[in-house]
C-alpha positions in Angstrom: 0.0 0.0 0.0 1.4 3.1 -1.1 0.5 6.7 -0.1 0.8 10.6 -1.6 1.2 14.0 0.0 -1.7 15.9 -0.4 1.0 18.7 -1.6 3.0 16.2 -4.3 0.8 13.4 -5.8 3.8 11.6 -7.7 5.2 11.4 -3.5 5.4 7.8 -2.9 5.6 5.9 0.7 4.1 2.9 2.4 2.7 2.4 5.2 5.7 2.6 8.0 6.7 5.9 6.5 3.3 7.8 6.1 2.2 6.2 10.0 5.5 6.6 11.7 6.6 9.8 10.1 3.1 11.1 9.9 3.8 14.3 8.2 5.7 14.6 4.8 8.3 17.0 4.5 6.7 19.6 2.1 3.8 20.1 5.0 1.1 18.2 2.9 -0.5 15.5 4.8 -0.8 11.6 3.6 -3.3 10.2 1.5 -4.1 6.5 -0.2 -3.6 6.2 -3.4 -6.4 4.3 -3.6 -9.4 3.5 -1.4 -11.2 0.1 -3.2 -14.7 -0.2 -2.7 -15.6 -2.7 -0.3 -16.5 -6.3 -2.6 -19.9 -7.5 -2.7 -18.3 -10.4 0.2 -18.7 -7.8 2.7 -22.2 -6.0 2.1 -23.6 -9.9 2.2 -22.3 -10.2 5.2 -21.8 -6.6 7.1 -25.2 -6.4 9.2 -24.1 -9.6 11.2 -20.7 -9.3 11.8 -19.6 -8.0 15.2 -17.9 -4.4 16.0 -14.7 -5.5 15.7 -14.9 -7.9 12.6 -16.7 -5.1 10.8 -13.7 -3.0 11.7 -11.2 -6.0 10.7 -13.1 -6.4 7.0 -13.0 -2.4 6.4 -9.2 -2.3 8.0 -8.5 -5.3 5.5 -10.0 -3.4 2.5 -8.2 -0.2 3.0 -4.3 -1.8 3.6 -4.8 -4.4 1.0 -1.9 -6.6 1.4 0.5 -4.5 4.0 -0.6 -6.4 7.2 -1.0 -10.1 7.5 -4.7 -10.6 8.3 -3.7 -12.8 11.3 -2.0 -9.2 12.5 -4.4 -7.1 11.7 -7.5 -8.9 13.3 -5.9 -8.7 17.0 -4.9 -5.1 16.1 -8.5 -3.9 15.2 -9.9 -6.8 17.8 -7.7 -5.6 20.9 -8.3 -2.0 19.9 -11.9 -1.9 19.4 -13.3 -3.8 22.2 -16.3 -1.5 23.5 -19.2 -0.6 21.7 -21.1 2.6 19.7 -24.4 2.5 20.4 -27.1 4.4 18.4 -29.6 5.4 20.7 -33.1 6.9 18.7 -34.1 10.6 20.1 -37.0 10.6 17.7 -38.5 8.4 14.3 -35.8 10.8 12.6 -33.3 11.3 14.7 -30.8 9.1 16.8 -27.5 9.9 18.2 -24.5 7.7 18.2 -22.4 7.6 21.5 -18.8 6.9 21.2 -17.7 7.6 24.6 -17.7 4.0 25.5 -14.1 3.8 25.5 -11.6 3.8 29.0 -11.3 7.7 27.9 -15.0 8.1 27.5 -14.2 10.1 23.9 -14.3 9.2 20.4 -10.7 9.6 19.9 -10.5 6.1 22.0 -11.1 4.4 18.7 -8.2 6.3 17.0 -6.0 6.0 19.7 -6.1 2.5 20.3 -6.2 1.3 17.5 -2.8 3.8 16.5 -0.8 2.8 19.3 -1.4 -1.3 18.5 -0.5 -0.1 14.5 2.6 1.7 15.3 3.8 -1.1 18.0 3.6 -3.6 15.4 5.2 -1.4 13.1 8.7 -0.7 14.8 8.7 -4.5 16.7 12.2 -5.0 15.0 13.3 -1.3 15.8 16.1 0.2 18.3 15.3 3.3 18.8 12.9 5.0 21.0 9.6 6.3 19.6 8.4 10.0 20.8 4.8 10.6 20.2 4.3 14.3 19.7 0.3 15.8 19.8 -1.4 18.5 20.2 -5.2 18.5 21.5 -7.9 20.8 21.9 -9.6 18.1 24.7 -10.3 14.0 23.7 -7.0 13.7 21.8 -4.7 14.2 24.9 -6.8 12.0 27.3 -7.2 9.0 24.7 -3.3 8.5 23.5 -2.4 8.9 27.0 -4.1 6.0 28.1 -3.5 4.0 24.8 0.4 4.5 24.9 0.9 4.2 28.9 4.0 2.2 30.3 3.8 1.0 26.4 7.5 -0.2 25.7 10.0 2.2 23.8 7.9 5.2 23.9 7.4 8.2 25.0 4.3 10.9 24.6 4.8 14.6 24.7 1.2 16.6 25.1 0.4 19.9 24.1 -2.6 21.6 25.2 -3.7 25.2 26.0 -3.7 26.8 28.8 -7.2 26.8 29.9 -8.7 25.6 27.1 -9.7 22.3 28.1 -11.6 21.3 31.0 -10.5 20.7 34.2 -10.8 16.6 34.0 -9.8 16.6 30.3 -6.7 18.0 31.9 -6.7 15.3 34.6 -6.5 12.4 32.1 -3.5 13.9 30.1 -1.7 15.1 33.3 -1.8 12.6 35.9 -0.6 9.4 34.1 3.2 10.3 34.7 5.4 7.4 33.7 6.2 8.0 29.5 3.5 10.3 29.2 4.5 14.3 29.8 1.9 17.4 29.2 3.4 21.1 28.1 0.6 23.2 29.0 1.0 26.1 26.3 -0.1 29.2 27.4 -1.9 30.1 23.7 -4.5 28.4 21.3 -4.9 25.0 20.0 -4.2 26.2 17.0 -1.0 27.4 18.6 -0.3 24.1 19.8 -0.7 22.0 16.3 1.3 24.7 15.1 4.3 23.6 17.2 3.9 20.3 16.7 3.9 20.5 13.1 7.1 22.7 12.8 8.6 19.4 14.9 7.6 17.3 12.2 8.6 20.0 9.7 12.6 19.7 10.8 14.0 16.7 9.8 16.7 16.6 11.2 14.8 16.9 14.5 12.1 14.2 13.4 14.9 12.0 12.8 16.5 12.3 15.8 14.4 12.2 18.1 11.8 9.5 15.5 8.9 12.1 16.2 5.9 10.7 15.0 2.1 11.8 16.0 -1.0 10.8 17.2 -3.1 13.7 16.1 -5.5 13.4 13.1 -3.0 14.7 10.4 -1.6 10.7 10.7 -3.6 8.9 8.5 -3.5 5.9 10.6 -5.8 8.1 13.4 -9.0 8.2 10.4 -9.6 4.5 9.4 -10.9 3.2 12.7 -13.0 6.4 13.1 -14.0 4.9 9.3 -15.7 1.7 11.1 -18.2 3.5 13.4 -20.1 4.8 10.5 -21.0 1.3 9.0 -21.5 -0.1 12.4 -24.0 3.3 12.7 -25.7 2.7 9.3 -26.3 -0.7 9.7 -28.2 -0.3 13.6 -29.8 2.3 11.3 -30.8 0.0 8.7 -31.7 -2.6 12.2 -34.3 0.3 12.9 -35.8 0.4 9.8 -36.5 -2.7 8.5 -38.9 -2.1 6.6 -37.4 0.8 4.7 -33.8 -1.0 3.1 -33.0 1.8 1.1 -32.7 4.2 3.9 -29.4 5.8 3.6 -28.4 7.9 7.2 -27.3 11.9 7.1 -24.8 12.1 9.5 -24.3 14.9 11.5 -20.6 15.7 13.0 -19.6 18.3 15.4 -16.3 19.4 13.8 -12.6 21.0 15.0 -10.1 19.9 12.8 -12.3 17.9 10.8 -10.7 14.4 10.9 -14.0 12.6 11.9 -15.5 13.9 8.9 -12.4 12.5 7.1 -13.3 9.3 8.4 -16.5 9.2 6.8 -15.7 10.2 3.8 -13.4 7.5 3.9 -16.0 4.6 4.3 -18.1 6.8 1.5 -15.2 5.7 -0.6 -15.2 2.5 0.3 -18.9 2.3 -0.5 -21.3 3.0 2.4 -24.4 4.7 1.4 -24.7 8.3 2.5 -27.5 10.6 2.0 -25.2 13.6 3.3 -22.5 14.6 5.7 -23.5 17.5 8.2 -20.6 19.8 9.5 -21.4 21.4 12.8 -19.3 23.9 14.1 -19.3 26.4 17.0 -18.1 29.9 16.2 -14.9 28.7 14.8 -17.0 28.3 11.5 -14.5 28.4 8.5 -15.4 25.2 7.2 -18.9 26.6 7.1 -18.0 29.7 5.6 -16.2 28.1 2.5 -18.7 26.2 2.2 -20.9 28.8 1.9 -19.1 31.5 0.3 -15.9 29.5 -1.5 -13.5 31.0 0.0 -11.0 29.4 3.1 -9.5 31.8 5.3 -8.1 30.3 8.6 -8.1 32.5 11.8 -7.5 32.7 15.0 -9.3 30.2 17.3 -12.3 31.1 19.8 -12.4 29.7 22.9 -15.7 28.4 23.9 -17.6 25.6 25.9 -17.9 23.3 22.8 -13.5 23.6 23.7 -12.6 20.2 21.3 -14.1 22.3 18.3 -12.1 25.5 18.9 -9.8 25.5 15.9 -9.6 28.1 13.1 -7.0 25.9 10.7 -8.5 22.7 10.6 -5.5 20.4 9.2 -7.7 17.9 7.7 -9.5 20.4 5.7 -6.3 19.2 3.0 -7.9 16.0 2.6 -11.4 17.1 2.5 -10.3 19.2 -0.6 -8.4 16.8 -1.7 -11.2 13.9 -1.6 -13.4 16.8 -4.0 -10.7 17.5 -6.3 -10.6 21.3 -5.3 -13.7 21.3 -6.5 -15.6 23.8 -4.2 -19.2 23.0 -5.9 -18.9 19.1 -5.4 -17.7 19.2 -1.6 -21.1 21.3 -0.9 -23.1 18.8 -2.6 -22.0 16.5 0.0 -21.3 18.4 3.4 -23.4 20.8 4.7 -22.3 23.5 7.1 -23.6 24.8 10.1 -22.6 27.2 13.0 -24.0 27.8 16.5 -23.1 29.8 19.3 -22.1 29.2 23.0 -26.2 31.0 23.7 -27.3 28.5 21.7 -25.5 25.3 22.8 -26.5 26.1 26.2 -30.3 26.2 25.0 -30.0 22.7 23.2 -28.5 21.1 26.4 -31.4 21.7 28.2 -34.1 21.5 25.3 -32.8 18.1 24.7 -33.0 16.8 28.2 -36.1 18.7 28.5 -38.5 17.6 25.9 -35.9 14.1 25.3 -35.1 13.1 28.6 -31.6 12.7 27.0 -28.1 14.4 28.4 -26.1 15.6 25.6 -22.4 16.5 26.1 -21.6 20.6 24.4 -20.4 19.0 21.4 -23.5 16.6 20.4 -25.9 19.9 21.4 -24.0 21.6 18.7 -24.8 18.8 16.2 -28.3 18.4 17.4 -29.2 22.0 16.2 -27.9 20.9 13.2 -29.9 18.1 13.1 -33.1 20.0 13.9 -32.6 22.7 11.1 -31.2 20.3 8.5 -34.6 18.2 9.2 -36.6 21.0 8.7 -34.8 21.5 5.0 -34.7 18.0 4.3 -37.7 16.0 6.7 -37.4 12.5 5.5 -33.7 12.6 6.6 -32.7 10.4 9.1 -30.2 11.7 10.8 -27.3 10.6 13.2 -25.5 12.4 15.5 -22.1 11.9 16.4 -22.1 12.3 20.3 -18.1 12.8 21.0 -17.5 12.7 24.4 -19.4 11.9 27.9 -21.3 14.4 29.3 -19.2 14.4 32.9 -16.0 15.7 30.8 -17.3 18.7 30.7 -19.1 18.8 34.2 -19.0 22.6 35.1 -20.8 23.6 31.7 -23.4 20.4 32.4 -24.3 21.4 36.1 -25.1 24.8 35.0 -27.4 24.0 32.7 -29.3 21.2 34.3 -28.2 21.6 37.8 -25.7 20.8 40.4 -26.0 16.6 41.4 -27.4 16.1 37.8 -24.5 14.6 36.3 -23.2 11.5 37.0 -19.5 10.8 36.3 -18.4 7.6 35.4 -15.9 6.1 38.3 -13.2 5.8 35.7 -13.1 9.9 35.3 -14.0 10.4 39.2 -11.2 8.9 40.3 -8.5 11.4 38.8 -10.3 14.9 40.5 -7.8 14.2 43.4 -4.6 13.7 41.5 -2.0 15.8 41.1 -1.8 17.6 37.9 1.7 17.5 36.5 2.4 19.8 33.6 5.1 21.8 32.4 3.7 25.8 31.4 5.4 27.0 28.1 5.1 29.6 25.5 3.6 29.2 22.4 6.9 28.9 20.6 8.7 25.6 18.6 11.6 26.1 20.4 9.8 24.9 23.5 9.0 21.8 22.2 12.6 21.4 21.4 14.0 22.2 24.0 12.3 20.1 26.1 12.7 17.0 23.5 16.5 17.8 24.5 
């Protein structure tokens, strides 16, 4: 299997290269050559297959021949061993929970299934592996626990300086061992901008064998890629009586990589009625989408915090999937912004009138929901719901009141520990300097 820079397309690499190096030199990002559909063997088979040989069948489809299947299945079996429930607010609409990972985030599924991929990998390499990311929330919490006490390497976190919540923080501060958190006193946005000038000297990559666990690494997107059949097909489940249903899914966005991961099984050949951006105020996917032209800026912070980015890296790829071809991406996604007022008014209409607790994130995708059903009303939609209500506990409470939420015993347990985290400026030569 051989992959291109979104930047070069006659680049050439395989697999070790564009997952272990994640980032090609000319600051493109990594794409297939080719994504095959998946063969008419799987679509027979696909609504009775478990989670995790779902995932195995897709994972087999998109590396072809790179992995031995023997490998491969007790990667994606090991990795994905919870489940993503769809859970139906009304006839039309349903939200998808993927916070049933030890991280209680989405980014579980990437995580896990990155750090078993890049173990097997470097199994007959020397030198130690540094895993460099930047996060806006999930990210840091989820390849924290998936690369813990994990032999020959070592994870270096950035995140901003109050701009995640406090037991976000906890889970990417309080593991100590090979896991260390630089607390950037800046913007996400600041953040993936130092880790990317890391990745950009290569003499530093090289010495130090930088790789990343972020979403620019290709190997982040597939298994984000098997949560949309497995939601499809518990849509179809639903629905019996109506096969050609084909789901609109609805994603709150930040950099854009879960929406990656769908298009991804689009390619492969999952039927999709349309993809749904949801954004906070950090809307500049929207507004291309809208108006044709992208124009990063600086972030916003708000209390959807895992959405705050204003240079979405995987925005490349989504480009890059359309062919530049502004017209043809909005045919397919959809854009839509909402504020913090608003957010706050969905948390509690959807408890309210739903009986159902929706995390910040999932609030923002529910408005999108409701207006994209009003301009399209026999949609069926699915929401992605990100991350666990209890993450982001203070925002929760004061919506729906104090004693409302209930936090999982695997999050409660870290309110007590000792965050350890080194404060830096939002400056490359941080990060290197503390590489050493």
């Amino acid at each position: 299997m051989q992959f291109y820079s979104t930047n070069n397309p006659d680049l050439r690499v395989d697999l070790k290269e564009a997952v272990i190096r994640s980032l090609p030199a000319d600051n493109g990002l990594y794409m297939p050559v080719s994504i095959s559909p998946l063969p008419d063997s799987f679509w027979e088979n696909w609504r009775t297959m478990s989670f995790s040989d779902l995932g195995f069948h897709v994972a087999k489809n998109f590396f072809q021949d790179a992995i031995p299947e023997a490998d491969l299945k007790k990667i994606v079996q090991d990795a994905i061993n919870f489940d993503a429930p769809l859970v139906p607010l009304t006839e039309s609409s349903n939200i998808l929970e993927l916070f049933h990972g030890p991280t209680l985030a989405f980014k579980d599924f990437g995580a896990r299934f990155m750090a078993r991929l890049m173990a097997y990998l470097t199994k007959d390499d020397t030198d130690e592996l540094t895993v460099l990311v930047a996060t806006s929330g999930d990210t840091g919490g989820a390849v924290a626990s998936a690369f813990h006490n994990v032999a020959g390497t070592r994870v270096i976190i950035l995140y901003p300086k109050g701009g995640v919540s406090d037991l976000q923080e906890k889970q990417l501060t309080t593991l100590g061992g090979n896991i260390s958190a630089l607390e950037v006193e800046g913007t996400f946005d600041d953040c993936q901008r130092m880790v990317k000038a890391c990745f950009l000297d290569t003499d530093l990559a090289k010495k130090h064998n930088l790789t990343s666990a972020n979403s620019i690494n290709i190997s982040r997107l597939l298994p984000q890629s098997f949560y949309y059949f497995h939601a499809a097909r518990q849509l179809l489940d639903k629905h019996e009586n109506t096969p050609e249903i084909e789901p609109t899914f609805v994603i709150p966005s930040g950099n854009f990589g879960n929406l990656t991961a769908g298009l991804i099984a689009q390619q492969m050949g999952l039927k999709v009625r349309q993809f749904v951006a949801a954004t906070n105020v950090n809307d500049v996917v929207p507004r291309y989408l809208a108006e044709g032209n992208y124009e990063p800026v600086d972030s916003i912070a708000t209390i959807s915090n895992a959405m705050d980015v204003g240079a979405p890296s995987n925005f490349a790829r989504m480009q890059n999937f359309f062919g530049d071809d502004w017209e043809t991406m909005r045919e397919n996604i959809s854009g839509l912004a909402f504020t913090d007022e608003e957010t706050r008014e969905a948390i509690k209409t959807v408890k309210d009138k739903l009986g159902y607790t929706i995390d910040p994130h999932g609030a923002v995708g529910w408005l999108a929901s409701e207006i994209w059903q009003q301009a399209d009303p026999s949609s069926h939609t699915i929401i992605l719901e990100t991350a666990h209500p209890s993450k982001f506990i203070d925002t929760m409470e004061s919506e729906l009141g104090a004693g409302n939420i209930e936090i999982p015993e695997r999050l409660a347990c870290l309110a007590d520990l000792e965050k350890v985290a080194k404060l830096v400026k939002p400056d490359p030569q941080e990060v290197i300097d503390f590489l050493g």
